[in-house]
C-alpha positions in Angstrom: 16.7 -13.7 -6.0 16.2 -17.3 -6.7 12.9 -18.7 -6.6 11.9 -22.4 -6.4 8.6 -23.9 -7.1 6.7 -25.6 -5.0 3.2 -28.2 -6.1 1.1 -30.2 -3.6 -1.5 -32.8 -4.6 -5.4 -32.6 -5.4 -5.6 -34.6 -1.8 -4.1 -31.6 -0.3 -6.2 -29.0 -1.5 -9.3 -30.8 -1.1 -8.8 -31.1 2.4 -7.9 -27.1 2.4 -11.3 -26.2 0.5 -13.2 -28.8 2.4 -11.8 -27.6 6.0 -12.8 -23.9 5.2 -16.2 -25.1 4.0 -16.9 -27.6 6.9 -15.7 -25.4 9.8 -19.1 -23.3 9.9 -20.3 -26.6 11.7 -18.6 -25.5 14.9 -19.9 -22.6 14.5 -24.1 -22.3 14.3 -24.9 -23.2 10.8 -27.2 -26.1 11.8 -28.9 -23.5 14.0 -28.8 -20.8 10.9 -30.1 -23.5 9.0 -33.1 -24.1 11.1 -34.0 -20.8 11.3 -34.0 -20.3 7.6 -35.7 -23.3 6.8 -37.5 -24.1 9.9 -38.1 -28.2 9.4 -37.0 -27.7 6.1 -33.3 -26.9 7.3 -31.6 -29.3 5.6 -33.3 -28.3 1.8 -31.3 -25.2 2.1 -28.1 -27.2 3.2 -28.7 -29.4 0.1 -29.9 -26.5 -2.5 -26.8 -24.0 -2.0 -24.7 -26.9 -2.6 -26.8 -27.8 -5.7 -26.2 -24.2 -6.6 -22.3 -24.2 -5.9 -22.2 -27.4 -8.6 -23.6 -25.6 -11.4 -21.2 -22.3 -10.1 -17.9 -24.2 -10.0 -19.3 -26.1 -13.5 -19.3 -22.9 -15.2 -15.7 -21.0 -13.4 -13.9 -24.5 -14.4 -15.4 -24.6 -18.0 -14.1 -20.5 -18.3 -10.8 -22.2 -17.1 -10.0 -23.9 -20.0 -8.7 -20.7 -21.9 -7.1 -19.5 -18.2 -4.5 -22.4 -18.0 -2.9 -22.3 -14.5 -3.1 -18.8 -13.9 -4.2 -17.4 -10.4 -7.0 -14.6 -10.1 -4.0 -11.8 -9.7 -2.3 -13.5 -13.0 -5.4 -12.9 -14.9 -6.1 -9.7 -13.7 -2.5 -8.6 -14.3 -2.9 -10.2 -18.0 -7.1 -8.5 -18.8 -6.1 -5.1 -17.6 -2.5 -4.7 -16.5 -1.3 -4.2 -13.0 -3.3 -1.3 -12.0 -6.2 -3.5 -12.2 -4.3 -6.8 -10.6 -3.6 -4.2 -7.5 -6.9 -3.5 -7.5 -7.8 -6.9 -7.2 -5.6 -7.5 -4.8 -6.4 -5.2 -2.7 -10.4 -6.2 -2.6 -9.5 -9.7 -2.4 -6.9 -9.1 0.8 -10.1 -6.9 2.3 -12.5 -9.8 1.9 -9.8 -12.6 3.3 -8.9 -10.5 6.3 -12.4 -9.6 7.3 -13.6 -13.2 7.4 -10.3 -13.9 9.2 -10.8 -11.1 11.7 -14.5 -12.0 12.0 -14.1 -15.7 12.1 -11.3 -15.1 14.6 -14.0 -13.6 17.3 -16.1 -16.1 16.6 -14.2 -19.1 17.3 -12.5 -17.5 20.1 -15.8 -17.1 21.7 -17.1 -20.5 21.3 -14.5 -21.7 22.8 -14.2 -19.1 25.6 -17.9 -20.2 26.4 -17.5 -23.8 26.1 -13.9 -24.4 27.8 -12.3 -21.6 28.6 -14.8 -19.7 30.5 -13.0 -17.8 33.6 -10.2 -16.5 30.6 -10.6 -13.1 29.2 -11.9 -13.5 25.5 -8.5 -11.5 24.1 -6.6 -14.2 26.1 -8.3 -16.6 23.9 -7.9 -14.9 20.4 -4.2 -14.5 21.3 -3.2 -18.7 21.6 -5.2 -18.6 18.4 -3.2 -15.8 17.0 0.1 -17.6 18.2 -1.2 -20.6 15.8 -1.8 -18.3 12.8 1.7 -16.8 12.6 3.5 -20.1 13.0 1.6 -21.1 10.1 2.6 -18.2 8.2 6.2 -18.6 9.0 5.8 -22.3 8.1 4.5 -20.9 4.6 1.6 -22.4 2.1 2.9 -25.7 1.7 3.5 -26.9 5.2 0.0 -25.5 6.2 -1.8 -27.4 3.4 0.2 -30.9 4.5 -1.1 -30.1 7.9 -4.5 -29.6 6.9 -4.1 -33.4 4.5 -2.9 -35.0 7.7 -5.4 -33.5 10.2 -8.8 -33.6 8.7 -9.7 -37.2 8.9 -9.6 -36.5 12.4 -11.5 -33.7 12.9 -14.4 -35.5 10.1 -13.8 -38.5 12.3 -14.9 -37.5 15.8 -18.0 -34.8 13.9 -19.3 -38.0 12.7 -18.8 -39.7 16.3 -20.6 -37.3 17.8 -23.7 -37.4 15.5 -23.4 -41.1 15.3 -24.0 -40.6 18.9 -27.1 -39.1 19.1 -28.9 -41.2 16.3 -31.0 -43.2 19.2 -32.3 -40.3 20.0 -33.0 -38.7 16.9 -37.1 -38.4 15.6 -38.3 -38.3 12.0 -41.3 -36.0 12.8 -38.8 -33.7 14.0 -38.1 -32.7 10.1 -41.8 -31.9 9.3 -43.8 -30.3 7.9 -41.8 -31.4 5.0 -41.6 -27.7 3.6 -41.1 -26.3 6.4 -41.8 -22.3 6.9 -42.5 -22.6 3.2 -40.7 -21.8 -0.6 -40.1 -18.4 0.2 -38.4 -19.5 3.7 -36.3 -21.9 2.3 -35.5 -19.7 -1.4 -34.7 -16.5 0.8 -32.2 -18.8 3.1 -30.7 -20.7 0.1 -29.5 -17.1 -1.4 -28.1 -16.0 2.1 -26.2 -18.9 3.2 -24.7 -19.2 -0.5 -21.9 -17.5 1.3 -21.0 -20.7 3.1 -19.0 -21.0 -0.1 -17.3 -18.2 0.0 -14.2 -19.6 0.7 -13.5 -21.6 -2.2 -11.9 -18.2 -3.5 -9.3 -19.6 -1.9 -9.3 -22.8 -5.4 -8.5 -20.2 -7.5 -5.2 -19.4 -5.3 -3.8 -22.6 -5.4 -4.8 -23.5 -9.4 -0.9 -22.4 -10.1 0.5 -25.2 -7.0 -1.4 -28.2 -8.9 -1.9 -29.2 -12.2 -4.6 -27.4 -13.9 -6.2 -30.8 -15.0 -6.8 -31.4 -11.3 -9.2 -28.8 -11.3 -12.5 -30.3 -11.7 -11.3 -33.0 -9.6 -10.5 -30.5 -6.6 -13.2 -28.4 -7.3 -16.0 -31.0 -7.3 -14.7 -33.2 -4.4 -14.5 -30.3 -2.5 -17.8 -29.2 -2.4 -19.3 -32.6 -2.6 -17.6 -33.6 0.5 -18.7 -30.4 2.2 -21.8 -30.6 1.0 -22.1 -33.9 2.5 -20.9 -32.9 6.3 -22.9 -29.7 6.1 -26.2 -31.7 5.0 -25.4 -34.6 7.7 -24.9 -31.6 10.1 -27.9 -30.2 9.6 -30.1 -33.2 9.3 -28.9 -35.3 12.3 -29.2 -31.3 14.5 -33.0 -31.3 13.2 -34.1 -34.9 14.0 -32.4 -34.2 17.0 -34.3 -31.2 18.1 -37.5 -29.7 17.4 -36.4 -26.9 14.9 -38.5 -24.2 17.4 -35.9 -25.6 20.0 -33.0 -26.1 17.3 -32.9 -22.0 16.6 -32.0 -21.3 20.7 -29.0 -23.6 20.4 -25.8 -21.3 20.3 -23.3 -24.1 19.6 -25.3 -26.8 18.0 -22.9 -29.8 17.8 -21.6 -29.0 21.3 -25.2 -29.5 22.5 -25.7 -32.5 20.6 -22.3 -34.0 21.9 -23.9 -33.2 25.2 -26.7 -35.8 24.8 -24.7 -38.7 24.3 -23.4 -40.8 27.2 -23.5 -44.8 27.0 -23.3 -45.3 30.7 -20.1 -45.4 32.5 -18.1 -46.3 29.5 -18.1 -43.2 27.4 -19.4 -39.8 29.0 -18.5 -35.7 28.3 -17.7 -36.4 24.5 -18.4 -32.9 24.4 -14.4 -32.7 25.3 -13.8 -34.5 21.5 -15.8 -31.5 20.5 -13.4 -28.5 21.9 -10.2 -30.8 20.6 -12.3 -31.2 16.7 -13.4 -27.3 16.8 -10.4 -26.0 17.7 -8.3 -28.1 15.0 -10.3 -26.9 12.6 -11.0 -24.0 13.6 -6.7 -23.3 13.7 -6.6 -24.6 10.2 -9.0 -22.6 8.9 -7.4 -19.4 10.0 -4.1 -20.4 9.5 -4.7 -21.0 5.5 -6.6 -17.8 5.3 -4.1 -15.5 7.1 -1.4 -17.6 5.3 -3.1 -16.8 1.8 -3.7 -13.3 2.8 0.2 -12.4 2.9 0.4 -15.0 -0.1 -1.9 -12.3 -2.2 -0.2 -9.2 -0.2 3.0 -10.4 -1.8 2.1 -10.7 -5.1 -0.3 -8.1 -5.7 2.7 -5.3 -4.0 5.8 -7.1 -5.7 7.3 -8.0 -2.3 10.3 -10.5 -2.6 9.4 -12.1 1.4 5.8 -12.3 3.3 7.8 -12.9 6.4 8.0 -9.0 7.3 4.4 -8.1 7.2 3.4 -11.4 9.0 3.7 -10.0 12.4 2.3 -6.6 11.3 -0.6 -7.9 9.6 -1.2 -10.2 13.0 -1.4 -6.9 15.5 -4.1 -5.1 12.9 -6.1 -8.7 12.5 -6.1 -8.9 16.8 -7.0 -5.0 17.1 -9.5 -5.6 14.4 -11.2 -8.5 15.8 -11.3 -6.8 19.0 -12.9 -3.8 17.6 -16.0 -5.7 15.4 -16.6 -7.7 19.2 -16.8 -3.9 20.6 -19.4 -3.5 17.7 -21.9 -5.9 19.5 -22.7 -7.3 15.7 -23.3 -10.7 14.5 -20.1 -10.5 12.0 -20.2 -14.4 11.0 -24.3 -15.0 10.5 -26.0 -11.7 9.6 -28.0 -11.2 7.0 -26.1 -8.2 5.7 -23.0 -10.2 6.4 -23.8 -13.1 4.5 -24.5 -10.6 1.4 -20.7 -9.6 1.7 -19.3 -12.7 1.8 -20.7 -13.7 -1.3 -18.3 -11.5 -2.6 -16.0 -15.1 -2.7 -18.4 -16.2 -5.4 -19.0 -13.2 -7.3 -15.8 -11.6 -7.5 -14.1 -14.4 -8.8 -16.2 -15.6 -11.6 -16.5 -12.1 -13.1 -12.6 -11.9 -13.3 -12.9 -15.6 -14.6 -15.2 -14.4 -17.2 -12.9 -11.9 -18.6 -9.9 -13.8 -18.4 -11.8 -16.5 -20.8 -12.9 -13.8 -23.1 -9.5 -12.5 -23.4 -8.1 -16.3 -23.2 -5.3 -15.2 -21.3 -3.8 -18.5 -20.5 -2.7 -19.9 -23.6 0.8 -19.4 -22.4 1.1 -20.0 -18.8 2.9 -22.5 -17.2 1.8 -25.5 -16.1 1.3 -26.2 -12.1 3.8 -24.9 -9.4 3.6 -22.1 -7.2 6.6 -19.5 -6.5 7.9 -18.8 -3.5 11.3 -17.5 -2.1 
């Protein structure tokens, strides 16, 4: 069958990394943040970010013997295709249960905030809906979407906590330190896995040049970086971090507090339009990527088959971790599992450079039917 090749710009999948980065905002990450850190919040916001730097400094050094490869590519090339089906199949695992836990948790959010008399399965179908026209649209159009839709969503974030800086108090932030080093050291390791999803950068290497790399990679986590810092920080001065920790839906609260007399009021509803943009995006790359790996790692010559397949098991999946009664998004335990986007990718890095597997690959463009 003939295949054509397809490439998108560094723009493009900045705003992909920097979207699935950025989206924990609408979640509770200010409010994680504050528990971890107490006062301190926002040290853990700006060390895991530190950390991510020196992470990506090292997995885009390793690239220069990878070339344009793709972490299936390298795994096909270091240990043959047992080992990329392997791969493939831990990776797929991963990707589908931060879509199938993300899923509840954004459906929930919003059921709470704006659709409150609908059942929450209502809710996590028109989200559903969203995620398999993305897959039918395929990689390309999603990550054009994404491009053309998340100045908007940065746009009204930093209206609503542009908002709330009359109210905001500098001795809300201390003691300086907070609940302390080990606080802030213990929280820095956990919410590492904010990250997590820049496993999806080593997907979309082969769609852009390879000497983009360092240019998507750094921007990317800068920029997120940034918003989840400003997130934090403006959600502390705010509130009292012994208040900030009972927020569910911190930026909803904060878009609560602002109202500049009869002129502009409920700015909470530029809120549920920001979150669920975002929020759609977000899942719609990850599910889209998800059959993008299934593909691959199985040989299959369309995704379009399993799309609808795949989006019955993610809905009765979803539905089963909400019957669990478990925080799937912010747990401890959790947070060790999705570090699995950090770790699992740098160790297949690693041997890939060892084995300099990329000294003939192609140069940029991804394959699709």
């Amino acid at each position: 069958m003939m295949k054509t090749r397809m490439t998108f710009g560094s723009w493009e999948a900045i705003t992909v990394l920097v979207n699935s980065i950025f989206v924990q905002v609408f979640l509770s990450f200010p409010r994680d943040m504050a528990a971890y850190g107490g006062s301190a919040g926002w040290m853990v916001s700006l060390i895991i970010t530190v950390v991510v730097l020196i992470y990506f400094s090292i997995s885009s050094a390793l690239y220069e013997n990878i070339g344009s490869l793709d972490l299936l590519d390298i795994s096909e090339r270091v240990g043959g295709r047992v080992l990329k089906i392997i791969v493939g199949f831990l990776i797929t695992a991963f990707l589908f249960f931060e879509l199938t836990a993300f899923l509840g948790g954004f459906s929930q959010v919003l059921k709470m905030i704006s659709l409150d008399k609908s059942p929450l399965g209502f809710v996590e179908i028109l989200f559903l809906i969203g995620i398999i026209a993305c897959a039918y649209f395929g990689i390309e159009a999603v990550v054009r979407i994404n491009a053309f839709l998340l100045p908007v969503v940065i746009a009204g974030f930093l209206l609503i906590t542009a908002g709330v800086i009359p109210q905001m108090d500098i001795n809300n932030i201390f003691p300086v330190m907070g609940e302390g080093y080990g606080s802030i050291a213990m929280g820095s390791l956990y919410k590492l896995s904010a990250y997590s999803s820049i496993i999806i950068l080593f997907f979309m290497i082969p769609f852009f040049k390879k000497k983009y790399i360092k240019r998507v990679g750094y921007m990317s986590i800068l920029i997120s970086g940034l918003l989840l810092l400003w997130a934090t920080l403006s959600f502390l001065l705010l509130y009292p971090y012994q208040i900030a920790v009972d927020n569910k839906i911190p930026v909803f609260q904060m878009a609560k507090h602002i109202e500049f007399g009869s002129f502009l009021q409920r700015i909470e509803s530029v809120f549920v339009l920001i979150c669920s943009i975002s929020s759609l995006l977000y899942l719609g790359v990850v599910f889209t990527f998800i059959l993008h790996i299934m593909q691959k790692t199985l040989g299959l010559k369309k995704s379009k088959p399993i799309i609808l397949p795949m989006a019955v098991i993610s809905l009765t999946v979803s539905d089963i971790l909400k019957r669990m009664d478990a925080d799937m998004v912010n747990s401890k335990a959790v947070n060790m599992i999705w570090l699995t986007g950090l770790v699992l990718p740098l160790i297949i890095i690693i041997f890939g450079a060892c084995k300099k597997v990329g000294k003939k690959s192609a140069e940029g463009g991804g394959e699709i039917d």
